[in-house]
mmCIF file of the N, C-alpha and C atoms, coordinates in Angstrom:
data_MODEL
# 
_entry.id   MODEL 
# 
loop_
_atom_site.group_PDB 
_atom_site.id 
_atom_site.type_symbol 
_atom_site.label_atom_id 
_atom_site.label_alt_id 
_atom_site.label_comp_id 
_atom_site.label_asym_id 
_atom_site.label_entity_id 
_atom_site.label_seq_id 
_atom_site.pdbx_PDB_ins_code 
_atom_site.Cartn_x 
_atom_site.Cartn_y 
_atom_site.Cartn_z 
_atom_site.occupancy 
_atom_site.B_iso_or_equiv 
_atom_site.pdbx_formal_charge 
_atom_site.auth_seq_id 
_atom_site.auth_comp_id 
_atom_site.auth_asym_id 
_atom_site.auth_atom_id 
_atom_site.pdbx_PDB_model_num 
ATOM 1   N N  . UNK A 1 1  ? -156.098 9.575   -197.042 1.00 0.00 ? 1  UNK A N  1 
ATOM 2   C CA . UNK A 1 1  ? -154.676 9.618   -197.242 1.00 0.00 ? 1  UNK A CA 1 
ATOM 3   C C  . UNK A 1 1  ? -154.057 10.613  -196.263 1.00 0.00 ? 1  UNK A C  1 
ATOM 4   N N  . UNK A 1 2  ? -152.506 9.926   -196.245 1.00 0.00 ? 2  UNK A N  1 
ATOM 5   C CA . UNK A 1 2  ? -152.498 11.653  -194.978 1.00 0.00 ? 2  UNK A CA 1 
ATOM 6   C C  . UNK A 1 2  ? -150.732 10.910  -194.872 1.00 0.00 ? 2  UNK A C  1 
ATOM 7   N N  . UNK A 1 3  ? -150.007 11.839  -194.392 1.00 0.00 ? 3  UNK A N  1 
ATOM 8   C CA . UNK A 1 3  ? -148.522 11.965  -194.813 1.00 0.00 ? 3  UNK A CA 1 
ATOM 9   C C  . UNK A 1 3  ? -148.038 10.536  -194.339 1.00 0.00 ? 3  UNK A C  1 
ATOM 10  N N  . UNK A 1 4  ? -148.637 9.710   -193.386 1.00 0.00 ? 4  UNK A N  1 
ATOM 11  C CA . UNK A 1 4  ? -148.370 8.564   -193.254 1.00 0.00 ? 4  UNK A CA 1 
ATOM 12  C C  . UNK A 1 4  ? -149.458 7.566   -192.683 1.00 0.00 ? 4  UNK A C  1 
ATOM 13  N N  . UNK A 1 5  ? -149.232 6.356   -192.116 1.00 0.00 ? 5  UNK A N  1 
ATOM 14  C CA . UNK A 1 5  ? -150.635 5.474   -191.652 1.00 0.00 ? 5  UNK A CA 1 
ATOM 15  C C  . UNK A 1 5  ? -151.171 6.247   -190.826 1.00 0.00 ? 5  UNK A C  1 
ATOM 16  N N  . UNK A 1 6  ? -150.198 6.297   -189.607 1.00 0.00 ? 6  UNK A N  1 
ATOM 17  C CA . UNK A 1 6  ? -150.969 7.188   -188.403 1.00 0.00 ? 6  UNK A CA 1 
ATOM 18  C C  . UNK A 1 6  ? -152.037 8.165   -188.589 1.00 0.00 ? 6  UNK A C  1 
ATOM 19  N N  . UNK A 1 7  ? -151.703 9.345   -189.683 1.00 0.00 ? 7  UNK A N  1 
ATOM 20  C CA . UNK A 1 7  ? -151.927 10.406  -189.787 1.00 0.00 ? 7  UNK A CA 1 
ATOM 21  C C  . UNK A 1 7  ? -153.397 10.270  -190.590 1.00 0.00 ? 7  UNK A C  1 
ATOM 22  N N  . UNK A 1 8  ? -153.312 9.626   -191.379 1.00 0.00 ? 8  UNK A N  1 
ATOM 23  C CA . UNK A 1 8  ? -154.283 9.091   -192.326 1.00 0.00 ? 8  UNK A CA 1 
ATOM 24  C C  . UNK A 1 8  ? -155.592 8.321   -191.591 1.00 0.00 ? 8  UNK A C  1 
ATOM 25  N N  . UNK A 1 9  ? -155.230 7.448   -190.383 1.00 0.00 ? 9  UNK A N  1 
ATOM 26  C CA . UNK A 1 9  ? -155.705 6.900   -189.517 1.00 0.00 ? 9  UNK A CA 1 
ATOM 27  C C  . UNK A 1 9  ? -156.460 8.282   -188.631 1.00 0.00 ? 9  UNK A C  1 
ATOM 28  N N  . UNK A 1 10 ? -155.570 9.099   -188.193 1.00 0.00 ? 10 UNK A N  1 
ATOM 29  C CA . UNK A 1 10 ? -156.450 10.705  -187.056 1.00 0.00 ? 10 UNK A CA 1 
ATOM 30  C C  . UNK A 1 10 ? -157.366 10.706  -188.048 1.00 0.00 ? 10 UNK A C  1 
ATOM 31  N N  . UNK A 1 11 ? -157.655 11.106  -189.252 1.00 0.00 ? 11 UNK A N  1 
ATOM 32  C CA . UNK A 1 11 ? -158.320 11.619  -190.302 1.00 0.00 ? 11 UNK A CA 1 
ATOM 33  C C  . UNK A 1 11 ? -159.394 11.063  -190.170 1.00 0.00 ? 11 UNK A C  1 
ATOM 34  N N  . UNK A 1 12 ? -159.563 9.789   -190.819 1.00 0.00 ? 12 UNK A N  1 
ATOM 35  C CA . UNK A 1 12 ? -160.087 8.591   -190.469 1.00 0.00 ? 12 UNK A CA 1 
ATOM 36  C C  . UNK A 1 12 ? -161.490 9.157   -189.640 1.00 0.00 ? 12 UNK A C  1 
ATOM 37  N N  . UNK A 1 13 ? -160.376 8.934   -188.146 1.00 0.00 ? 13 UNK A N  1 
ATOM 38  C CA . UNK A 1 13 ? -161.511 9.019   -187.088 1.00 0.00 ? 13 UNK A CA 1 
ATOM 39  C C  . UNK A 1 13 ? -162.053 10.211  -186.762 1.00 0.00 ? 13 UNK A C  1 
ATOM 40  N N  . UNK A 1 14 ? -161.879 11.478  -187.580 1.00 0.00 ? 14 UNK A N  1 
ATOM 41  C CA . UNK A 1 14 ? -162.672 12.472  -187.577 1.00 0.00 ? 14 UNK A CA 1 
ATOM 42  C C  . UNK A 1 14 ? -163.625 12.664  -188.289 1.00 0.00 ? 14 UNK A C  1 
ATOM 43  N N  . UNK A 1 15 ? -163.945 11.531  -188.962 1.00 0.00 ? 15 UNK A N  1 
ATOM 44  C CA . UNK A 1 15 ? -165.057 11.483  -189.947 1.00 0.00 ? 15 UNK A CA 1 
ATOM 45  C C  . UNK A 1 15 ? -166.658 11.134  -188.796 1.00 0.00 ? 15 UNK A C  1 
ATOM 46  N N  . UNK A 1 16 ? -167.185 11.763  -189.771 1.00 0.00 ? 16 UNK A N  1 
ATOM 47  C CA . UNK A 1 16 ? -168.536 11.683  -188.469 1.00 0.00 ? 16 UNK A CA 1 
ATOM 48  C C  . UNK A 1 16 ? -169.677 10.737  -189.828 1.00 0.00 ? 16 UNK A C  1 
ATOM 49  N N  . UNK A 1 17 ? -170.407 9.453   -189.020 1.00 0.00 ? 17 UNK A N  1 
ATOM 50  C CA . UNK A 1 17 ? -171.064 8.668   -190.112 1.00 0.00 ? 17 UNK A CA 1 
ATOM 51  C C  . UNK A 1 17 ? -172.159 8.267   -189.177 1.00 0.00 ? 17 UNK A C  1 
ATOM 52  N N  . UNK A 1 18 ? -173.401 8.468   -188.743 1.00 0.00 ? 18 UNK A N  1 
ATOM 53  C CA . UNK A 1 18 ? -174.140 7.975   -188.238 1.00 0.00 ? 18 UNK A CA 1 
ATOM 54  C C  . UNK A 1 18 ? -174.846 6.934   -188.576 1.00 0.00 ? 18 UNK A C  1 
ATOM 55  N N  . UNK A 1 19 ? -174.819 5.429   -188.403 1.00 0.00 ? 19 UNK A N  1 
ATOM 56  C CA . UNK A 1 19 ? -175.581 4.098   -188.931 1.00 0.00 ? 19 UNK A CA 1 
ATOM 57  C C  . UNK A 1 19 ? -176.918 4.437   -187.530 1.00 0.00 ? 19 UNK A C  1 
ATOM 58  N N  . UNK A 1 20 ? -178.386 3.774   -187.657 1.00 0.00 ? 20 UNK A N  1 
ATOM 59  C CA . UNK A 1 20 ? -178.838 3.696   -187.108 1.00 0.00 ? 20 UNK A CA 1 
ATOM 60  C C  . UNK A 1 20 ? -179.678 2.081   -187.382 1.00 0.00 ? 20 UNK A C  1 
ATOM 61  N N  . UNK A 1 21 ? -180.094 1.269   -186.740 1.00 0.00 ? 21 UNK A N  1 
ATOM 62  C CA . UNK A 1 21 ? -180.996 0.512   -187.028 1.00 0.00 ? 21 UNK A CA 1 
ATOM 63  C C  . UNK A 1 21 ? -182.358 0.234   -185.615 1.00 0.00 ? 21 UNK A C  1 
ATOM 64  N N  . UNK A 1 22 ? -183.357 -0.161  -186.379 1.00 0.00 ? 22 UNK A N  1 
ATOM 65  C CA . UNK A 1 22 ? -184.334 -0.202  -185.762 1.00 0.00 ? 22 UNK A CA 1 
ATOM 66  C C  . UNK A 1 22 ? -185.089 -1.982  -186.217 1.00 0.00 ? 22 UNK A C  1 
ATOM 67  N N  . UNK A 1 23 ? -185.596 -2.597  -185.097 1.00 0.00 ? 23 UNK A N  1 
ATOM 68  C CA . UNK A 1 23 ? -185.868 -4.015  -186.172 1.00 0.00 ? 23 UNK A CA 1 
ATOM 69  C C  . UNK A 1 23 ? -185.249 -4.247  -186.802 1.00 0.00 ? 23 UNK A C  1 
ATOM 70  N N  . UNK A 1 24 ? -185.615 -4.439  -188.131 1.00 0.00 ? 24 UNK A N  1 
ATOM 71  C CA . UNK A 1 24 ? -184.876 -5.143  -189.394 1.00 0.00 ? 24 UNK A CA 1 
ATOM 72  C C  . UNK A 1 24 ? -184.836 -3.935  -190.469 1.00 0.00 ? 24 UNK A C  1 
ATOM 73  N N  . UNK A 1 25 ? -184.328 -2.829  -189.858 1.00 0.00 ? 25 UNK A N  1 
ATOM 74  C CA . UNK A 1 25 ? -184.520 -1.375  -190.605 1.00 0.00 ? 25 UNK A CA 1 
ATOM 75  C C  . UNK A 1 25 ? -182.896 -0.874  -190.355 1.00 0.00 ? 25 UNK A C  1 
ATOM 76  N N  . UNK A 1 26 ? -182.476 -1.283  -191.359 1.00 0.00 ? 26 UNK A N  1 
ATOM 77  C CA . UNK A 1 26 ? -181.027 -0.507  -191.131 1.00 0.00 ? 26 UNK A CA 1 
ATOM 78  C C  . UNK A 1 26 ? -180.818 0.996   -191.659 1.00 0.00 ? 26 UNK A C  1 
ATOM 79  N N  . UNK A 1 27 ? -180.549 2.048   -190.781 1.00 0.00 ? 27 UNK A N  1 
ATOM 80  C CA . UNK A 1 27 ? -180.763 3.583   -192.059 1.00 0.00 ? 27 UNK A CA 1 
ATOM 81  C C  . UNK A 1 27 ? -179.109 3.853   -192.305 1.00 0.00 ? 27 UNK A C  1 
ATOM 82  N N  . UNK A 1 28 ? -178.527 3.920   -193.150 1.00 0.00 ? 28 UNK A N  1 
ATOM 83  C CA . UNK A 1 28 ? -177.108 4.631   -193.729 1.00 0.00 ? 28 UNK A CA 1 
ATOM 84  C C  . UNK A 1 28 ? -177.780 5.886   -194.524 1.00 0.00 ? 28 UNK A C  1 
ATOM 85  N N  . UNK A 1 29 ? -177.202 7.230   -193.283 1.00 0.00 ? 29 UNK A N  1 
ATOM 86  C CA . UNK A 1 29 ? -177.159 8.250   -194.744 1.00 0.00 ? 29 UNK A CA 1 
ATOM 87  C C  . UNK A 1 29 ? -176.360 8.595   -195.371 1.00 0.00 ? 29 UNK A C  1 
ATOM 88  N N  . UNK A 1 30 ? -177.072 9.469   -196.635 1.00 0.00 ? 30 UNK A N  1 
ATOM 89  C CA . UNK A 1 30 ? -176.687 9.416   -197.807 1.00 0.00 ? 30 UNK A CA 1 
ATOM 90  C C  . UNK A 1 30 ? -174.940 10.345  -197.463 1.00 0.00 ? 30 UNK A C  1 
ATOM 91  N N  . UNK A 1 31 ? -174.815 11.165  -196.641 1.00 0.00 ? 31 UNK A N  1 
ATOM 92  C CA . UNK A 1 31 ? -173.936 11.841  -196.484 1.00 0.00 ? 31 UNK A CA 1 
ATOM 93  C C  . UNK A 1 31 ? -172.987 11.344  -195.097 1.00 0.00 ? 31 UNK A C  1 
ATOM 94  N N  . UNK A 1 32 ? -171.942 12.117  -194.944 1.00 0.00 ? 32 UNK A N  1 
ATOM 95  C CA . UNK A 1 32 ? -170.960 12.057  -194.062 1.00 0.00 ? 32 UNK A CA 1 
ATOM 96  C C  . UNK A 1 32 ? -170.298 13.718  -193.752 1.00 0.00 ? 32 UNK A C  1 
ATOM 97  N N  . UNK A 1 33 ? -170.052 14.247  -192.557 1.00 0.00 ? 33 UNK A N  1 
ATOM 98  C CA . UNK A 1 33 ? -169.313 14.921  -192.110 1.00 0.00 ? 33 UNK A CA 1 
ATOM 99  C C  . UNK A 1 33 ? -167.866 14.963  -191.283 1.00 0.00 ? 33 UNK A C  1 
ATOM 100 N N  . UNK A 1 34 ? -167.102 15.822  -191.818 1.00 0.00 ? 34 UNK A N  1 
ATOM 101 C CA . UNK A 1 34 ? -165.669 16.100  -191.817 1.00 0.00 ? 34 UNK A CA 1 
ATOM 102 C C  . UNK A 1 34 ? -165.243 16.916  -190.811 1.00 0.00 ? 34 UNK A C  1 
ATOM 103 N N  . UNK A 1 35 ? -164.511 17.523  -189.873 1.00 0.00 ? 35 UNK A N  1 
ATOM 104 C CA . UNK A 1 35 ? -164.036 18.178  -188.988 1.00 0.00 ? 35 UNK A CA 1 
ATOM 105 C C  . UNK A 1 35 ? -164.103 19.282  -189.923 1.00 0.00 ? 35 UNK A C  1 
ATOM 106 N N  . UNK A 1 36 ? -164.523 20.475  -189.321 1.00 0.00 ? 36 UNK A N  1 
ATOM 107 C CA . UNK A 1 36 ? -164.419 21.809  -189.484 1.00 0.00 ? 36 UNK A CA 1 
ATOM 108 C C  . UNK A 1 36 ? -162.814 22.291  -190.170 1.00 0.00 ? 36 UNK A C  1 
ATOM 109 N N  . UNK A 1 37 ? -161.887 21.796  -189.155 1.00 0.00 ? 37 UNK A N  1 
ATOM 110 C CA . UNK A 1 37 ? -160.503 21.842  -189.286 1.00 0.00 ? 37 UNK A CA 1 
ATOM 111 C C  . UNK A 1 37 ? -159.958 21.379  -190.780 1.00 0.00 ? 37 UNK A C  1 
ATOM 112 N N  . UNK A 1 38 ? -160.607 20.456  -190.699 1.00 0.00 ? 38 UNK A N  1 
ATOM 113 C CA . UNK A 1 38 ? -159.645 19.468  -191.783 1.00 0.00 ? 38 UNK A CA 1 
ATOM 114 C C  . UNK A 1 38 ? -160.209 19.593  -193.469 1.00 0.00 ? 38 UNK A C  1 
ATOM 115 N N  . UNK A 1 39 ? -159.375 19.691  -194.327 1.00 0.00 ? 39 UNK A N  1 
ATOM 116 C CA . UNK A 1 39 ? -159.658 19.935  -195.815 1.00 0.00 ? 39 UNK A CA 1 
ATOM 117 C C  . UNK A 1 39 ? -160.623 18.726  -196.360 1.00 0.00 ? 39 UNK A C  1 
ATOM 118 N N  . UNK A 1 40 ? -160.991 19.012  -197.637 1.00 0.00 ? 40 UNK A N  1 
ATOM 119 C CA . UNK A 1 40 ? -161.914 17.805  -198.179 1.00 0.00 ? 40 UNK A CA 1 
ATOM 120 C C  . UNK A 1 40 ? -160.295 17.120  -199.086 1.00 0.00 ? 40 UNK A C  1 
ATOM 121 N N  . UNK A 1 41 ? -160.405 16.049  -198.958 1.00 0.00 ? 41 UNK A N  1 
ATOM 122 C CA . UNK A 1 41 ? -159.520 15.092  -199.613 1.00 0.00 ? 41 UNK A CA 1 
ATOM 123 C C  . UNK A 1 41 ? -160.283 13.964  -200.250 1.00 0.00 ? 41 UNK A C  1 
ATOM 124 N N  . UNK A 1 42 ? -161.370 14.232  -201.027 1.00 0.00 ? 42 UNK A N  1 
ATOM 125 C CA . UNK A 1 42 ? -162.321 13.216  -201.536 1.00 0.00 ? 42 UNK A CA 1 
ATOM 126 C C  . UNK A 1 42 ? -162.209 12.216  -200.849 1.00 0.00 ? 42 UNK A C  1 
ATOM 127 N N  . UNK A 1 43 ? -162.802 12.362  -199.344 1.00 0.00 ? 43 UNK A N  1 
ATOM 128 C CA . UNK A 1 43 ? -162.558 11.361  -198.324 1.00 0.00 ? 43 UNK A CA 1 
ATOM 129 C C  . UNK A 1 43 ? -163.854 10.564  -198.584 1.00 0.00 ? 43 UNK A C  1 
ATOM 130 N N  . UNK A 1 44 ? -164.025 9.134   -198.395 1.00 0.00 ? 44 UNK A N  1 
ATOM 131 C CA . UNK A 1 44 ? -165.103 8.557   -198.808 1.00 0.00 ? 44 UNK A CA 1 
ATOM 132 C C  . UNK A 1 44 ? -165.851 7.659   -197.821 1.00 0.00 ? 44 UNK A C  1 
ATOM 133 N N  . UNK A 1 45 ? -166.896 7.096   -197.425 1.00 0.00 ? 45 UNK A N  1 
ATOM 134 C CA . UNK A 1 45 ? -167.261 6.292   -196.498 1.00 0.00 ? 45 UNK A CA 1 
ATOM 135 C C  . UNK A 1 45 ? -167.662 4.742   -197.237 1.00 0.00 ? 45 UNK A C  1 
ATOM 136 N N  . UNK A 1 46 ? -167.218 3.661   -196.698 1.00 0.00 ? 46 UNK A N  1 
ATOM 137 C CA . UNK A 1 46 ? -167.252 2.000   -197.322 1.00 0.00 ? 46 UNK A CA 1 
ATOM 138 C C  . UNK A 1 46 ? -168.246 1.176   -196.547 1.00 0.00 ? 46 UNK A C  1 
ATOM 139 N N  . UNK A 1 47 ? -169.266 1.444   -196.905 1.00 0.00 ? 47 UNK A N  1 
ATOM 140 C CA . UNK A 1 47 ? -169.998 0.210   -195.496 1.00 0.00 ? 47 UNK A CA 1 
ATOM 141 C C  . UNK A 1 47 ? -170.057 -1.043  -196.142 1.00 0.00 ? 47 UNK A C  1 
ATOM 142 N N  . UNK A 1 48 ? -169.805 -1.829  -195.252 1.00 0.00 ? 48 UNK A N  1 
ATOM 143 C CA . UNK A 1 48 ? -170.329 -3.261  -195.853 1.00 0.00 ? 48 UNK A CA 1 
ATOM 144 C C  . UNK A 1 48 ? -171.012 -3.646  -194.511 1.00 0.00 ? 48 UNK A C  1 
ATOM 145 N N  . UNK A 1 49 ? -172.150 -4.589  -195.447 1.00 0.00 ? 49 UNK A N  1 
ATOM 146 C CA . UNK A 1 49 ? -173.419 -4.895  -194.500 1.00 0.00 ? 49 UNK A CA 1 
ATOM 147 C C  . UNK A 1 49 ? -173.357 -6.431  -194.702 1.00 0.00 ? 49 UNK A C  1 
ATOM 148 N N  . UNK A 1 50 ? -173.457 -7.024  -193.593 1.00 0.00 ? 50 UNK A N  1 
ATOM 149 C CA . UNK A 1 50 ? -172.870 -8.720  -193.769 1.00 0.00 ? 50 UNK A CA 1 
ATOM 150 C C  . UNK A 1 50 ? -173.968 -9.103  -193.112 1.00 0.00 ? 50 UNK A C  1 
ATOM 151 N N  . UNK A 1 51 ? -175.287 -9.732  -194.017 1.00 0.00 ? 51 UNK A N  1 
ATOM 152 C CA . UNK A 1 51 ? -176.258 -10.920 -193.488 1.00 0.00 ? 51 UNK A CA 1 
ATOM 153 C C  . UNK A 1 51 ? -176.034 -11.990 -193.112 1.00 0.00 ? 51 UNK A C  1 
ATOM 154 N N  . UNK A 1 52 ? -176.242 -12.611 -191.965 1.00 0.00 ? 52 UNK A N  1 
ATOM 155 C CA . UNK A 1 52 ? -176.317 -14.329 -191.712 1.00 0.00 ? 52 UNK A CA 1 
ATOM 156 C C  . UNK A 1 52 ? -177.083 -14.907 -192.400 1.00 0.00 ? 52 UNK A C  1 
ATOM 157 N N  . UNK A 1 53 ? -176.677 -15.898 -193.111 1.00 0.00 ? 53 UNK A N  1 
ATOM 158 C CA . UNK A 1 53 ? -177.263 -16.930 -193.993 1.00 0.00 ? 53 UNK A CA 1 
ATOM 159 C C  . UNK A 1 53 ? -178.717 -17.422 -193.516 1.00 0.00 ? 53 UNK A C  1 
ATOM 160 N N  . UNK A 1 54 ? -179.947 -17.218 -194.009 1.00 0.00 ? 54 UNK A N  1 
ATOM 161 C CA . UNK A 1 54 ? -181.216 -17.423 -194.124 1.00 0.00 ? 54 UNK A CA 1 
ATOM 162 C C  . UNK A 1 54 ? -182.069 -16.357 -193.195 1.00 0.00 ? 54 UNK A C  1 
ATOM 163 N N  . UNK A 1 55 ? -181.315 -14.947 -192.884 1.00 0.00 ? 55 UNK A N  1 
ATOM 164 C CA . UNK A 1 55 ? -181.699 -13.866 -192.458 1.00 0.00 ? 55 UNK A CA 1 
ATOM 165 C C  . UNK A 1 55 ? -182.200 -12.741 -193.427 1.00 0.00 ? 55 UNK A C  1 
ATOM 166 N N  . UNK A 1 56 ? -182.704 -12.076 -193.367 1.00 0.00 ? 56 UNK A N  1 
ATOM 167 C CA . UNK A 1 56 ? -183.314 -11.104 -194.138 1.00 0.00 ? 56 UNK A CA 1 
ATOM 168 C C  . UNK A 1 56 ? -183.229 -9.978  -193.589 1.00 0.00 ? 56 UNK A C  1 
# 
């Protein structure tokens, strides 16, 4: 959230989320980091993971 889209949007992209995959090894960790600067605003991270049909 943040005083308007834009602002909410900077925020956004100061979030630090590292995905890695290897093969058929996808790693999401458990955590996320925030700019030093910026307050905690129960900011949250959403992954969605989208398989192709008869992929594993």
């Amino acid at each position: 959230m943040g005083k308007s889209d834009e602002d909410a949007l900077a925020r956004a992209k100061k979030i630090k989320y590292s995905v890695s995959s290897a093969d058929s090894i996808l790693d999401l960790p458990a955590g996320f980091a925030i700019d030093k600067n910026s307050k905690y605003r129960a900011q949250n991270v959403l992954v969605l993971v989208q398989i192709p049909v008869g992929k594993k």
